[in-house]
C-alpha positions in Angstrom: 7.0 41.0 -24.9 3.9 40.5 -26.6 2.7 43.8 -25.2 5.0 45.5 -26.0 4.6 44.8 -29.6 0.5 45.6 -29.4 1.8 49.2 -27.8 4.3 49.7 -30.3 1.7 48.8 -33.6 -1.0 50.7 -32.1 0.9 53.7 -31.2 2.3 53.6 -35.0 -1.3 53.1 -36.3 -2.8 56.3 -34.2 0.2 58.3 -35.7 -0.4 57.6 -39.2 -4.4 58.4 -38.1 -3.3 61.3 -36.8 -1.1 62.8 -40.0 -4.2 61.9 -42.2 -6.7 63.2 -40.0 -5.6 66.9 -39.4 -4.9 68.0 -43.0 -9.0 66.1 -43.3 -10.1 68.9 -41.3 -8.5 71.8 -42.8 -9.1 70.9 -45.8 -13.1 70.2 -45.0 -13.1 68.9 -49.1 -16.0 65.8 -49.6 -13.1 63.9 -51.5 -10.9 64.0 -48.3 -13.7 63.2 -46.3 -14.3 59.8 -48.0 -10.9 59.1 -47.7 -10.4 59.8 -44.5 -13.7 57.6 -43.9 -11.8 54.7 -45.7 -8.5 55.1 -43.5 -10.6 54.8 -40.2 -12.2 52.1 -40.5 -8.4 50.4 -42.0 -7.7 51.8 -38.3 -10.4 49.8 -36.3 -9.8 46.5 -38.9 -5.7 46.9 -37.7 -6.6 47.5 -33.8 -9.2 44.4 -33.7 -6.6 42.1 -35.9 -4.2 43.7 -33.0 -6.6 42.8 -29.8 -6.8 39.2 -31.6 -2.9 38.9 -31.9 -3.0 39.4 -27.8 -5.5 37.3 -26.8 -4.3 34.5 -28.5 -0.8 35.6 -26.7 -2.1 35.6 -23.5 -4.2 31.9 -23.4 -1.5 30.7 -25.2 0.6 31.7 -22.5 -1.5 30.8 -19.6 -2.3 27.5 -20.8 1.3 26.4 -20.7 1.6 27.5 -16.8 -1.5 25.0 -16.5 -0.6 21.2 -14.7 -1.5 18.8 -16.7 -4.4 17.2 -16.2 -4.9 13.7 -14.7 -5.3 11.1 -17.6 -2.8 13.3 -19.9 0.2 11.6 -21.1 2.1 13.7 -18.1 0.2 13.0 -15.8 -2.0 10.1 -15.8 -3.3 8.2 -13.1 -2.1 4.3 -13.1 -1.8 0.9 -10.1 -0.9 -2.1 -6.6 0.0 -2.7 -5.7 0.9 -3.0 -3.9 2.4 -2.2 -2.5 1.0 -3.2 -2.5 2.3 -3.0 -0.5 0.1 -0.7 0.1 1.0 -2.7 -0.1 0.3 -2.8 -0.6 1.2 -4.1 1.7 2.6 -3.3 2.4 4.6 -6.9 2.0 4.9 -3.9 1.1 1.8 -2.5 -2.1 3.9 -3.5 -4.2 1.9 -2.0 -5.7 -1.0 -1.5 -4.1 -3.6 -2.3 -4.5 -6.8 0.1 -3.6 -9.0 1.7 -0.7 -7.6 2.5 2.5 -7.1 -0.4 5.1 -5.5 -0.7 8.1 -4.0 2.5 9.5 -0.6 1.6 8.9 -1.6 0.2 5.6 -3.9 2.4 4.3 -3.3 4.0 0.4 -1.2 1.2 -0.9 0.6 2.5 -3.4 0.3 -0.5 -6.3 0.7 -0.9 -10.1 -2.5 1.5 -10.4 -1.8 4.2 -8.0 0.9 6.0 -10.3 0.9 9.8 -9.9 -1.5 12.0 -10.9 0.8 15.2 -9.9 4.2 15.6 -8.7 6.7 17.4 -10.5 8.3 16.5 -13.8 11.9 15.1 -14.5 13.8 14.5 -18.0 10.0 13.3 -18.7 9.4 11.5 -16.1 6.3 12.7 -13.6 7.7 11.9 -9.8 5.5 12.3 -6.8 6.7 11.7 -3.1 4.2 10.5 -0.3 3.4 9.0 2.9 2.5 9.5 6.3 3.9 10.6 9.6 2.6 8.1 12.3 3.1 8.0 16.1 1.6 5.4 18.2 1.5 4.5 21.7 0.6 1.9 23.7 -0.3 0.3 27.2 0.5 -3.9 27.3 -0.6 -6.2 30.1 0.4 -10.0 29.6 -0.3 -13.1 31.6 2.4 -15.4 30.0 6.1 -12.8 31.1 7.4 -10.0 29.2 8.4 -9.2 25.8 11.6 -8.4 25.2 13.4 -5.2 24.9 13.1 -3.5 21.1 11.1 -6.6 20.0 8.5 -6.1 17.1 5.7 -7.6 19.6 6.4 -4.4 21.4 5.2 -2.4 18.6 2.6 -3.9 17.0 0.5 -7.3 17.5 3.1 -10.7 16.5 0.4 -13.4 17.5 4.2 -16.1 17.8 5.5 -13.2 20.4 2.8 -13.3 23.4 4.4 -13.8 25.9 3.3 -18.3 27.3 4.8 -19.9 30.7 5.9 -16.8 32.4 3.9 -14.5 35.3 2.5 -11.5 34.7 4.8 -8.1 35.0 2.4 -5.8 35.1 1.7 -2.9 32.4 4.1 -2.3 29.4 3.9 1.4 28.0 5.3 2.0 24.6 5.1 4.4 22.0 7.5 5.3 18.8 7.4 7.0 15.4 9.1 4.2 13.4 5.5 3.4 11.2 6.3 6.7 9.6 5.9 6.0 5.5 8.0 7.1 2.6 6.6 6.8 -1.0 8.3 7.5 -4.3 6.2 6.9 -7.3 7.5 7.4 -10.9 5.7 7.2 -14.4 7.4 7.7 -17.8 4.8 6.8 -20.8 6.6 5.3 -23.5 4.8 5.9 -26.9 1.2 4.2 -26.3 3.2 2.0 -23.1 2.9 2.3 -19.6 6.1 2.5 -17.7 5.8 3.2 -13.4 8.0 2.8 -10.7 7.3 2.8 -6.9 9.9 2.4 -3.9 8.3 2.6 -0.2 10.3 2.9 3.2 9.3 2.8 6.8 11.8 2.5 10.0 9.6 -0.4 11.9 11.0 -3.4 9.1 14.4 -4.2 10.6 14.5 -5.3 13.8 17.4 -6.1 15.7 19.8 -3.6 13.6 17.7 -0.6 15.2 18.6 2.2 17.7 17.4 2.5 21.2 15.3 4.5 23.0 18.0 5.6 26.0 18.5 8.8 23.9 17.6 9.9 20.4 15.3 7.0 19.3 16.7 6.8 15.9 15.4 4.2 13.9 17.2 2.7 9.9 15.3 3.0 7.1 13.7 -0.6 6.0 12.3 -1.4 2.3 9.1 -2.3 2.0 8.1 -2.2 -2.0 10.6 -1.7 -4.6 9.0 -2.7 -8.3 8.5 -1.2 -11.8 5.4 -1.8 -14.1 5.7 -2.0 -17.9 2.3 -2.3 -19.2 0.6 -5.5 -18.1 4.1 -7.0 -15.8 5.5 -6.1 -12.6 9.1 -7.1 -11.4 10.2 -6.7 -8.2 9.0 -6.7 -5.0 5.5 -6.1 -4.1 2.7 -7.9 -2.3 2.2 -11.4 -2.4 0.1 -12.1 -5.1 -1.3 -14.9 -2.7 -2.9 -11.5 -0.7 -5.7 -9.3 -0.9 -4.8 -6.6 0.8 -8.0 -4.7 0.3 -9.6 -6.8 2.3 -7.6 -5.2 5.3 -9.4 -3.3 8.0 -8.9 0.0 9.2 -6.9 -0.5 12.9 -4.5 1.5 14.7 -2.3 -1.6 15.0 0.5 -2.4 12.2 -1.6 -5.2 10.8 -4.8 -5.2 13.0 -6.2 -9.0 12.4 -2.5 -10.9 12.1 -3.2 -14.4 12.7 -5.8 -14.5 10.5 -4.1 -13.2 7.5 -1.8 -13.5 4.6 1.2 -11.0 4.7 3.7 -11.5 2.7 6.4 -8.8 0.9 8.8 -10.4 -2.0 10.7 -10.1 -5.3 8.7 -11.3 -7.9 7.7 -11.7 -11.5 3.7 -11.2 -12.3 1.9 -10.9 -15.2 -1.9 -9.1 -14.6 -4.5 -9.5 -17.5 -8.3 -8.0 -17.4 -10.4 -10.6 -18.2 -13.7 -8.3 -18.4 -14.9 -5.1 -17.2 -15.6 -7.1 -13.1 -13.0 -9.6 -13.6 -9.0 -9.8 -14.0 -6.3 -12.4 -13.5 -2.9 -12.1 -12.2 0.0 -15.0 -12.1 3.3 -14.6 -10.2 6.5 -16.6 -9.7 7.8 -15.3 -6.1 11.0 -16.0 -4.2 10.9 -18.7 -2.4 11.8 -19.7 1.4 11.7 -22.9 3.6 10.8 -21.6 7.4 11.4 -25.0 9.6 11.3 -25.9 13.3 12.4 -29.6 14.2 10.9 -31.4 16.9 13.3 -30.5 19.6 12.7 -26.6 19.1 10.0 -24.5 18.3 12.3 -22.0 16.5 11.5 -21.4 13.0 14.8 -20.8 10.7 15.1 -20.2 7.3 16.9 -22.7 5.1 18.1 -21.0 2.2 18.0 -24.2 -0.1 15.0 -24.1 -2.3 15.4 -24.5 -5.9 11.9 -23.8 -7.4 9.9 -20.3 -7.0 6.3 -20.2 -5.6 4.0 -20.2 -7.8 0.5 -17.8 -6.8 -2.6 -16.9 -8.9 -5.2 -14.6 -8.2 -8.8 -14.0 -9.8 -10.3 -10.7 -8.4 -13.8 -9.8 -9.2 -15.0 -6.7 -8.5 -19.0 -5.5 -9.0 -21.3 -3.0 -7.1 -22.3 -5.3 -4.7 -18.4 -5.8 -3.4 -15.4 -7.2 -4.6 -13.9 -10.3 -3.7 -10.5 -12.5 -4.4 -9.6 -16.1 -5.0 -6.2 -17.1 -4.7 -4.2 -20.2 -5.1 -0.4 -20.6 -4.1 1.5 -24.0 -4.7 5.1 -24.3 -3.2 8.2 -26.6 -3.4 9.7 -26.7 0.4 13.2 -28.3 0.6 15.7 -28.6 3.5 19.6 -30.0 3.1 21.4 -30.2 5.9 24.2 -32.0 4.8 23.0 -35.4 6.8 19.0 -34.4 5.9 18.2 -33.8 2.4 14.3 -33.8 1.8 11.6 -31.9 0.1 7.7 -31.9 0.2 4.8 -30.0 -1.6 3.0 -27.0 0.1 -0.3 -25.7 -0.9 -2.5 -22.8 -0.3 -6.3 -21.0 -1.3 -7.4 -18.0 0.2 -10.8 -16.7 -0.7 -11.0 -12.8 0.8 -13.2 -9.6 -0.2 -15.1 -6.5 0.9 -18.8 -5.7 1.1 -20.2 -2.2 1.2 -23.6 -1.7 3.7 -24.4 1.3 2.2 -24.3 3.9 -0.5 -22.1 6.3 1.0 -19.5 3.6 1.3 -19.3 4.4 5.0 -19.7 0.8 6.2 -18.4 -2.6 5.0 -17.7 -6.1 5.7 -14.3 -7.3 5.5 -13.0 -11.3 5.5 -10.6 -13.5 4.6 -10.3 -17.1 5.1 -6.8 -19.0 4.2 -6.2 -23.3 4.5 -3.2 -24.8 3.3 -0.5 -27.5 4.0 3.0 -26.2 4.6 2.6 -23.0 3.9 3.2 -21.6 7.4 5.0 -18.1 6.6 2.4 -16.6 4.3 0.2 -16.5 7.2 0.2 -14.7 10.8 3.3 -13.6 10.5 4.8 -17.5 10.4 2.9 -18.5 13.7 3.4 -21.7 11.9 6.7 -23.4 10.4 6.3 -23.9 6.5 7.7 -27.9 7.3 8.9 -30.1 10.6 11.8 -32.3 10.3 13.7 -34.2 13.0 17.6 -34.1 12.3 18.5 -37.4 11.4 19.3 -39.2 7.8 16.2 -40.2 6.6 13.3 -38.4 8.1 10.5 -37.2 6.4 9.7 -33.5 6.0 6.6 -33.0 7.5 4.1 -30.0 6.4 1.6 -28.4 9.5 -1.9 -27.8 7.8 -3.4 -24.8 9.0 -6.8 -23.0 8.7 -7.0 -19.0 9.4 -9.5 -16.1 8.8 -10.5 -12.8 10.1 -13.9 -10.5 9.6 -14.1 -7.3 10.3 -17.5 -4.9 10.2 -16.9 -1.1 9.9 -19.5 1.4 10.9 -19.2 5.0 9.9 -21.3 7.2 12.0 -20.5 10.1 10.6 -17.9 11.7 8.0 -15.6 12.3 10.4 -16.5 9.2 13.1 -16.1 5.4 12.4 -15.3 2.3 14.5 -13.9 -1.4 13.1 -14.9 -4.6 15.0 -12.1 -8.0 14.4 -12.0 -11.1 15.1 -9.4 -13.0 13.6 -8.3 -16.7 14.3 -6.0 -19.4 12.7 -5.3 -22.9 14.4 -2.7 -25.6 13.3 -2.6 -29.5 12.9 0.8 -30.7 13.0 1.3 -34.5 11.7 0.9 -37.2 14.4 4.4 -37.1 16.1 5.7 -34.0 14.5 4.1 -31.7 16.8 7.6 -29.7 17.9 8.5 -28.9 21.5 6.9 -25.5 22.6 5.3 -24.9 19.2 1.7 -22.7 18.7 -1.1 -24.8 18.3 -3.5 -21.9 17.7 -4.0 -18.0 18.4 -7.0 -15.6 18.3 -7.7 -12.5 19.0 -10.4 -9.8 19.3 -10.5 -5.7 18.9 -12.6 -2.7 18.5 -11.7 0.9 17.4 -12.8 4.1 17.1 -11.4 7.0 14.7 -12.0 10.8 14.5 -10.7 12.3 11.7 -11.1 16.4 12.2 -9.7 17.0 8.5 -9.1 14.7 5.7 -5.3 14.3 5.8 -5.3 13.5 10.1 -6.8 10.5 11.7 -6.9 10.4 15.2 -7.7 6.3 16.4 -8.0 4.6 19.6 -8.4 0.9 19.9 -8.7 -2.1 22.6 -7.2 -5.6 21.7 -7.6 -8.7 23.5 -5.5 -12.0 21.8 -4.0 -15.7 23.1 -1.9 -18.3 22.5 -2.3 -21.7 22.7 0.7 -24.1 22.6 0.9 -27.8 22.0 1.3 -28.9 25.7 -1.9 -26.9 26.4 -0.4 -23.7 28.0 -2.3 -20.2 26.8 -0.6 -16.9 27.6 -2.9 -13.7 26.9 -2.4 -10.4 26.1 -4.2 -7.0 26.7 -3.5 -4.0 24.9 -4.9 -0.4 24.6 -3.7 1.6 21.7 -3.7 5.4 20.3 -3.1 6.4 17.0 -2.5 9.5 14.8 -1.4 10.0 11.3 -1.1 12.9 8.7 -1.1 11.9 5.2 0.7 13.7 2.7 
């Protein structure tokens, strides 16, 4: 349109030249001369106002087909979670917290990993990530077998090698189901900061799964589900109890399970910066009372707390690494009917990453956990959160435990790195409340190496090696070789 109108003007303008400048040289008269002197350069004044006009058309123009750019009110960056999960979490981000970690957890998607792109709804910038993942597997175990479509099949559960039994030889496995699916929102509210993040995978619900006789389809599971409004986060996300940057890159789900906190739930937390290295965050969490009694070394859940968990976090973060110190403090309570007790749990976890070098190629990773009663926060509930034997008047009894993990990661190249774990976590159950068949302690050991030929693939390989101690003394052991490979979108 906006050429048109220059044609149209200029075509005019050369007209009216044109009419002035023929009778100018007929007439070859000095006083016509000066005027037609005056009326050209009127012409070149008009075209130059004209070339202005379409300039001003055309960045005008081009600058509204521009995205907008990340920190603008349409598209600014934000997060974690944790995700966390993750993510987070992952336990789910949630959200999420940070650098990449494990394979299966790495870019958590947290309270400060909003979109920076996307595309734009009712004002609203939405962005959908994730990964594709398939992994595969070959299992040896000394103790039996795992069963059929169990979660120890597809990624390390420390509580599911296999104790007691006789080796069956070599297990092959290998599914899809890590596969991620991220939907981040962020709507800015007049100077406020408004985000959204919900985060899918098909490995979270066991036992409501599909088989693998003929089309391997897996249901959807929800890992992180929260909304940020500037400084709070409600739903669910990440333990605040975890630092999931502190997570190594593995090909496994987790990698390092024993020795860490993982934890996904609803949840109510309030984040304040403190200073430029420091900031402080304060949750109230849903709460839930995994038990075993002495007869059985099944952990159930209870369903009859009446107080959240309560978890702080201080994270620090400098040049020279950044590190967490967490603090959870719990309410456990069983009613049976003929059994109605409670008991306090407790928990610090001190955790944190430190670079070896500039390039940010290699870095030690740790975290170390003790606590009384709180069993499910850590390894994936290879403890119970509280013991009780089921008659009127026992006293619920709270397992103390102590787990960690460290990891060292070597980059030999851009392309070429390798992780090293060992992660361990042992349990003291109270003198005669040790239950029948329950884990006394678990470690395990792995090393990896990853090839990434572009920046969205990663290509990983990995050997694990991890027991299981019980109570009565008997140790089953597991051996496991794993491939890896993810594209990141």
């Amino acid at each position: 349109m906006t050429r048109m109108v220059f044609k149209t003007r200029l075509a005019l303008t050369a007209l009216l030249a044109g009419t002035a400048l023929v009778p100018g040289i007929a007439q070859a008269q000095t006083a016509r001369e000066v005027e037609l002197e005056t009326r050209l350069k009127a012409l070149e004044a008009a075209v130059q106002d004209l070339r202005g006009e379409l300039n001003a058309a055309r960045a005008t123009a081009s600058t509204a087909t521009q995205p907008s750019p990340v920190g603008s009110p349409s598209g600014q960056s934000s997060a974690t979670a944790v995700a966390s999960s993750q993510t987070a979490p992952h336990p789910t981000a949630p959200v999420g917290p940070t650098a990449p970690t494990a394979l299966a957890e790495a870019k958590p998607t947290g309270p400060g990993a909003a979109p920076t792109d996307g595309f734009k709804v009712a004002g609203t910038t939405v962005k959908l990530n994730g990964f594709i993942k398939t992994w595969a597997s070959v299992s040896r175990y000394s103790g039996g077998n795992i069963a059929p479509e169990s979660v120890g099949r597809d990624f390390y559960f420390p509580s599911m090698t296999p104790v007691g039994g006789r080796n069956e030889g070599n297990s092959f496995e290998s599914h899809a189901k890590q596969t991620r699916i991220v939907l981040a929102t962020d709507t800015p509210i007049a100077g406020h900061s408004l985000k959204g993040l919900v985060e899918l995978d098909f490995q979270v619900v066991p036992g409501t799964q599909g088989n693998q006789r003929v089309v391997s389809g897996y249901n959807p599971g929800l890992r992180r589900a929260f909304f940020t409004y500037d400084n709070w986060l409600f739903g669910q996300e990440w333990t605040t109890f975890q630092y999931i940057g502190a997570l190594p890159e593995t090909t496994d789900f987790i990698g390092p399970s024993e020795g860490s906190v993982f934890v996904r739930q609803a949840q109510i937390r309030y984040t304040r910066k403190l200073s430029d290295t420091l900031s402080l965050s304060v949750a109230a969490e849903n709460p839930e009372t995994a038990s075993t009694n002495l007869v059985s070394a099944a952990v159930v859940e209870n369903a009859d707390d009446r107080l959240p968990d309560v978890a702080a976090r201080l994270n620090y973060k400098t040049a020279f690494g950044e590190f967490s110190l967490a603090g959870l403090a719990r309410k456990l309570t069983i009613d049976t009917g003929t059994l109605n007790e409670s008991a306090t749990g407790w928990g610090v976890s001190f955790a944190g990453k430190v670079p070896l070098d500039v390039s940010g190629r290699s870095d030690i990773r740790f975290m170390v956990t003790h606590g009384d009663g709180i069993g499910r926060y850590v390894g994936l509930n290879l403890a119970p959160d509280a013991v009780f034997a089921a008659v009127p008047g026992a006293e619920l009894r709270t397992p103390s435990l102590t787990a960690g993990f460290a990891a060292l990661k070597l980059g030999w190249t851009d392309k070429l790195r390798s992780t090293f774990i060992g992660s361990v976590q042992s349990i003291d159950y109270p003198t005669g409340g040790e239950p029948i068949g329950a884990s006394a302690s678990a470690w395990s050991a792995s090393a990896n190496l990853f090839f990434s030929p572009v920046k969205a693939i990663d290509l990983g390989v990995e050997f694990r090696h991890a027991e299981r101690a019980l109570v009565d003394g008997q140790v089953g052991k597991m051996d496991r070789g794993e491939l890896a490979a993810r594209y990141s979108f």
